[in-house]
N, C-alpha and C positions, 0 to 999 in steps of 0.2 A: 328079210327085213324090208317094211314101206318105208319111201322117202322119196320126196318131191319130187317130179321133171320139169323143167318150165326151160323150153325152147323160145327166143325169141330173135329177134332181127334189129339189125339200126343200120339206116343208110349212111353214117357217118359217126365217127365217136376221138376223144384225144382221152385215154386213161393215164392223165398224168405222172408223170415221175417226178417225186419229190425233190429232188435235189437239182431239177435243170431247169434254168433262170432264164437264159438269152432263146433259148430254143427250147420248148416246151415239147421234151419229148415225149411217146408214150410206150406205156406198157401193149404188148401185144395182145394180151386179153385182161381185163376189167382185175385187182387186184379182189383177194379177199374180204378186207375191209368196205371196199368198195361197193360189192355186190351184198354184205351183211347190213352197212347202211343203207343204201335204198331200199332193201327189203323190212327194214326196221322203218323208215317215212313212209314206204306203202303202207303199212298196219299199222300207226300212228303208236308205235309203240316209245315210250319213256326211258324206259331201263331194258338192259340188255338180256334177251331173249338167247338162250343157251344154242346153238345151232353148229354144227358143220358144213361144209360148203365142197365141190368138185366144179370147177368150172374148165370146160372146155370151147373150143368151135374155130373159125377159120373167118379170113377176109382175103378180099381183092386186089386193094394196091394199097399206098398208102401214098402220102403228097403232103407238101407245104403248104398251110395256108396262114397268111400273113397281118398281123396286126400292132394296130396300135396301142402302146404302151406307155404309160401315164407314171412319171416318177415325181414327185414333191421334192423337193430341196428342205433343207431343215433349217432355212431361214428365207425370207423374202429381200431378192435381188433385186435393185431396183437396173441391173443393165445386161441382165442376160434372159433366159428360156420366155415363159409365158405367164405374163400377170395374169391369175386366176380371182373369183370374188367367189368363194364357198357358201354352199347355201345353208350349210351347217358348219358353224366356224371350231365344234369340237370335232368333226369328222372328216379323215380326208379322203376324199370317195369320189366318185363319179359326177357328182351332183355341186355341179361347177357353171359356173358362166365368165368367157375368156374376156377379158378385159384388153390387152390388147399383147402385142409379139414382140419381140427384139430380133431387129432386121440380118445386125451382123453379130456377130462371137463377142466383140467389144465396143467401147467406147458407145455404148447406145444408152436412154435413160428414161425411164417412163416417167419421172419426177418432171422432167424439163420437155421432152418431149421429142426429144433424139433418137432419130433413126429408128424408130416404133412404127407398127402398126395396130392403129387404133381398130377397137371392137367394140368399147363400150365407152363413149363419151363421159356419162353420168358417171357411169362405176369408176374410170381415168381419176375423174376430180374428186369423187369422194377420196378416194387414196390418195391423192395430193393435200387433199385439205388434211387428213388424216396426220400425214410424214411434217405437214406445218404443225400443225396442232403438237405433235409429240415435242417437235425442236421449244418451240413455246413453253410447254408446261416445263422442259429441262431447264432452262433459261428461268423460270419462273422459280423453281428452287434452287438453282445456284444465287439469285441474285436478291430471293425474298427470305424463303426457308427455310436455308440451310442458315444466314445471318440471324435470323429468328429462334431456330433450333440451339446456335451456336452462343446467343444471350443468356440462353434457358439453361443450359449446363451450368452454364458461370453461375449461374444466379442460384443453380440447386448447388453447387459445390459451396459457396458463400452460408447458405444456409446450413449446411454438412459442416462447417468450421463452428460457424455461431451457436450449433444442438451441443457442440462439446464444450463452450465456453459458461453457457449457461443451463446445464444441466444439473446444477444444485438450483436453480430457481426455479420452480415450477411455474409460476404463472408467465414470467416470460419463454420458457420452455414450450407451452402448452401454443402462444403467439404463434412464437417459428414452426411449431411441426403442422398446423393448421394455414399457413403462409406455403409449404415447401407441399402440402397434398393441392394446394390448388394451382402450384408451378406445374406439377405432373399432371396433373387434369388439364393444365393449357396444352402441355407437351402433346399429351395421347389424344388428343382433340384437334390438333394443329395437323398432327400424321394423320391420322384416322378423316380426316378429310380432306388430305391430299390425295391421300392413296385411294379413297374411294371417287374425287373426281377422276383422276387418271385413268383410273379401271375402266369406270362406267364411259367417259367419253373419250378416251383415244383408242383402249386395251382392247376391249370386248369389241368394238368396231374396227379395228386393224385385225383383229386374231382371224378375220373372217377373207380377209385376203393370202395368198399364197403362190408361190414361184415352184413350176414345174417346167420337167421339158420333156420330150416326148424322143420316143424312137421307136424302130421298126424291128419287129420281134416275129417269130413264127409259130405254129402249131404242128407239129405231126398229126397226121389226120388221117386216121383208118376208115378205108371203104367198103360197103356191103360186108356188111359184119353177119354175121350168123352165132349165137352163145348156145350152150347145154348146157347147164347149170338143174347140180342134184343138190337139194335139202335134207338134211338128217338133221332130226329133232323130235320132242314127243309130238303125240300124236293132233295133241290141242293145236301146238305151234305150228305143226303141218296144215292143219286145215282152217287157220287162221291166215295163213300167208295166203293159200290157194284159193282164196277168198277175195281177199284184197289185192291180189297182186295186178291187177288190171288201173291199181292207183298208182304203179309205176308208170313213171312218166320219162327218166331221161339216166339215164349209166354214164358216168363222167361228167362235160359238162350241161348245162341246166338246159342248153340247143340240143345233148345230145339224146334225141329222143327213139325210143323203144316202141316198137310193136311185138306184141304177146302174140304166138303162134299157137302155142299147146300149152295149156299146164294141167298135170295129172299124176295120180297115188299112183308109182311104181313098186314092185317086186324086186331088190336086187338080193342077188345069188353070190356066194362067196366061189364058186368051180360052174367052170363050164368043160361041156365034151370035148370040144377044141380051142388053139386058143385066141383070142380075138385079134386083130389089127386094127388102131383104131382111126378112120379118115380125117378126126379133125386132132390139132395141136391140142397143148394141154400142160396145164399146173401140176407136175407127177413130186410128188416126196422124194426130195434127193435120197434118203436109204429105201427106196422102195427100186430104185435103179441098181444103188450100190452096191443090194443083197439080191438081188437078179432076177425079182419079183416081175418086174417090169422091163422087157428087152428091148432096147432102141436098135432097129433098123441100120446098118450101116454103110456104105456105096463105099466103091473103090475110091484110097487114098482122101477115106474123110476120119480127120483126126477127131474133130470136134462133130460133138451131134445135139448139143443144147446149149441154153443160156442158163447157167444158174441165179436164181434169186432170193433177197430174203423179203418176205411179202407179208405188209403188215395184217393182221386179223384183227382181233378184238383192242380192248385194252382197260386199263384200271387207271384212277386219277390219283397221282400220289401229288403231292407238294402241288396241288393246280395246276400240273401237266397231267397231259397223258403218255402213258406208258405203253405203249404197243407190244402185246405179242406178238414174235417175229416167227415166219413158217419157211424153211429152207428147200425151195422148190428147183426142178429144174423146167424149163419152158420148151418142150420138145414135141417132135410130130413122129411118123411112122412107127409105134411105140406097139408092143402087143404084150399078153399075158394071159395066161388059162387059169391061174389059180389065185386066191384072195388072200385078206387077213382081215384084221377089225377095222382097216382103214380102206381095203383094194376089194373092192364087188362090180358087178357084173350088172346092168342092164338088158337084157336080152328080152323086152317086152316090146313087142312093136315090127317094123320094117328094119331096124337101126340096131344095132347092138352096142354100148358105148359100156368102156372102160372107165369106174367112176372110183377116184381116188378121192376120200374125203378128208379136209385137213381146217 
């Protein structure tokens, strides 16, 4: 059977794990999903290209590296983290300019000007005027249009009495219900322009400010990475990828970038004359262990000899998620095996001879 080789290298990579927040930990080798989407961005493909995957290879150390983390609060403090002015007030992203700091945990107040540190004078007072502005217009309808509003009821209820006192008269009838549509046209004209000052000049100009605060988070960070990654697909799709694949750019995050060593149409073999050991770690099919397809290695007084995992692959969108198929792998090294099945073949083309389970 032909199916893709493509060896490559990254002097650094974090293949995230989804579920770790405070410490961004990673996966030891690039999950499935993983290595199926960038290969899907290098061929600028849309829709999901049918494929198989065996990813293998090894790294050097691994280390901490340390960063800053940007969390939004879900209202704007005016006496704690850091007054932000967003430059897109429906997004909240990167694309910020700091306005000014709250010095100690409490009693600080960017309103008044307490124990802050200023960053942006102008942006400071636009937000001041902003937080006056708001108190104003409250005040403005507590003290105008709510009594206004609060006239206008009386007066359509008054009219609700009088529709039923003369409602065998028609011509005076016709008076009041022509009197009580133009009470609601003041009504919905009175709101409808309150609510559109409000909007337009305090709303939409406050919604552009925001209160975060920041802390200090890490990355797991694998080094001198080395991957073997084999492709099974038809033949179109193989020689589509082995085309483009040089528009791969970075496995994990968008720093973490890739250099292409080899990529090339293999041979793999379901039996070999002996059976292989293979030098690098690898994504093996927990029943390919189970059913003793696959032998791990085992040293004196070693209980455990892998990491089991379930690794997301593909998926389908049901209700506006997506759905991941989950592939129940074990993450194991010293691993060998002589003979295959429709998933366990043999590469023996080259200097290398590599164990390639496709999943």
């Amino acid at each position: 059977m032909e199916v893709l080789r493509i060896i490559l290298t990254q002097s650094s990579a974090n293949y995230k794990k989804e579920e770790t927040i405070l410490n961004k930990m990673t996966y030891p080798l690039p999950p499935f999903s993983t290595i199926i989407g960038a290969i899907h961005s290098a061929c600028g493909y849309r829709e999901y290209h049918e494929m198989d995957i065996s990813i293998q290879g090894k790294y050097d150390a691994m280390h901490k590296e340390p960063y800053t983390d940007y969390c939004f609060l879900n209202s704007i403090m005016d006496d704690r983290g850091i007054l932000v002015k967003m430059k897109n007030g429906n997004l909240l992203s990167t694309g910020f300019d700091k306005v000014a700091k709250a010095k100690k945990p409490q009693g600080n107040s960017f309103r008044k000007g307490t124990t802050i540190q200023v960053m942006n004078e102008g942006f400071l007072q636009e937000y001041r005027e902003l937080k006056d502005l708001s108190e104003k217009i409250a005040e403005f309808k507590k003290d105008r249009i709510d009594k206004v509003l609060g006239l206008i009821k009386k007066r359509k209820k008054t009219l609700t009495d009088k529709k039923k006192k003369v409602k065998e008269e028609p011509g005076v009838l016709k008076l009041v219900l022509i009197r009580e549509k133009q009470i609601k046209e003041l009504e919905k004209n009175i709101n409808n322009r309150f609510k559109e000052y409000k909007i337009n000049e305090c709303e939409i100009p406050y919604s552009k400010f925001a209160s975060l605060t920041t802390s200090l988070k890490y990355y797991e960070i694998l080094n001198n990475i080395e991957l073997i990654i084999h492709v099974k697909s038809d033949k179109e799709t193989l020689m589509d990828i082995k085309e483009n694949i040089y528009n791969l750019k970075a496995i994990g995050r968008s720093e973490d970038f890739v250099d292409i060593k080899d990529v090339c149409i293999v041979e793999v073999v379901d039996e070999v004359e002996e059976s292989i050991t293979s030098e690098y770690s690898a994504y093996i099919d927990y029943n390919l262990i189970k059913n003793e397809l696959v032998c791990l290695k085992l040293g004196d007084n070693i209980t455990a000899n892998g990491t089991k995992y379930y690794l997301n692959k593909n998926y389908i969108i049901a209700n506006s998620k997506r759905i991941f198929e989950k592939k129940k792998v074990v993450y194991t090294s010293e691993y060998e095996a002589e003979k295959g099945n429709e998933n366990l073949w043999f590469d023996v083309d080259g200097e290398k001879s590599y164990i390639v389970n496709f999943n």
